[in-house]
N, C-alpha and C positions, 0 to 999 in steps of 0.2 A: 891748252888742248882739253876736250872734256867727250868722255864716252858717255853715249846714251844706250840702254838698253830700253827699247821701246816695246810694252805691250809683250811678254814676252811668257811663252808658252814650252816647257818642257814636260815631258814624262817618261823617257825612254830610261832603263838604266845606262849608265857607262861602266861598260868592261873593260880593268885596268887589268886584268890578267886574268887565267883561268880559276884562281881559286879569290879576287877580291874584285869587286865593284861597289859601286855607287848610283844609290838610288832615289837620289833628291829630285825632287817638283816644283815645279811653279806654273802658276797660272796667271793670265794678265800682269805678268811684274814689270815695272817701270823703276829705273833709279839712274840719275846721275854720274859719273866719279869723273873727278878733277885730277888730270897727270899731274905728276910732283907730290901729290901726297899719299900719307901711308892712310889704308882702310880695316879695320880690324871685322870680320866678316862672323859674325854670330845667328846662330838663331835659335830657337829649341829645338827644331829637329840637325842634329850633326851633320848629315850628311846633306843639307841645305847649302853648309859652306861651298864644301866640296867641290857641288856640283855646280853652284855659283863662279869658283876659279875656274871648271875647264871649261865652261862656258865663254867666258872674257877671254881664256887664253887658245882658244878654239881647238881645244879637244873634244870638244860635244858642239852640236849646230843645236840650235831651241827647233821645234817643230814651226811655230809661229812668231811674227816678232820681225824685232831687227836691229841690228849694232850699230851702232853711227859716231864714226868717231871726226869730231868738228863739223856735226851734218850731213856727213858722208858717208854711203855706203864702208861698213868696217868687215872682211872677208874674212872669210876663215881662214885663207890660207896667208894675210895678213898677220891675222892676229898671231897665227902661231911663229910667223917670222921674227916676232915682235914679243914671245911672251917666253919663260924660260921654266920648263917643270922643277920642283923642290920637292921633293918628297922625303918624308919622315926620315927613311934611312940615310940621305944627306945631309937632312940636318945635325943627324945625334953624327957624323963623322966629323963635320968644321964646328961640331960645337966644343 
C-alpha cells in the first residue's frame, strides 16, 4: 500500500488547544510513504513535522492537493479511522 500526497498546499494554523498550536507550511509538496515502514519526519523548521503527521492523520485538511492512498481518493475521515494520536505526554507515561 503506498500514500501519496499530491501537490499539496497548507497554511492554516492547527489549534490543538487554546493555549498551543501549530503552524507549519507547505506549498506544492509531493512525497510518497510506503505502509510497513517506519519514517522519521525532519525538517528545519519543527513545526514542519508536526504539521506534516496531522496532515496524514487527518487532523488538518491541506487547502490544495490530495491523499491518495493505492490511487484512491484517501479522506479525512478515513485517515483518522485509520491513524492514532501520540502525543509527548503519552509518550513520557509508556516510556
Amino acid at each position: 500500500m503506498k500514500l501519496l500526497l499530491d501537490k499539496i498546499d497548507f497554511f492554516d494554523p492547527i489549534y490543538l488547544s487554546k493555549k498551543h498550536s501549530v503552524n507549519g507550511w507547505f506549498h506544492d509538496f509531493s512525497y510518497e510513504f510506503e505502509f510497513g515502514k517506519s519514517y522519521l519526519l525532519t525538517s528545519l523548521e519543527t513545526q514542519q513535522n508536526e504539521t506534516l503527521s496531522y496532515l496524514i492523520s487527518g487532523l488538518a485538511e491541506p487547502s490544495k492537493g490530495s491523499l491518495l492512498l493505492d490511487e484512491r481518493p484517501y479522506t479525512h475521515q478515513q485517515r483518522r479511522q485509520d491513524s492514532w494520536l501520540v502525543r509527548r505526554d503519552e509518550i513520557k507515561r509508556f516510556a
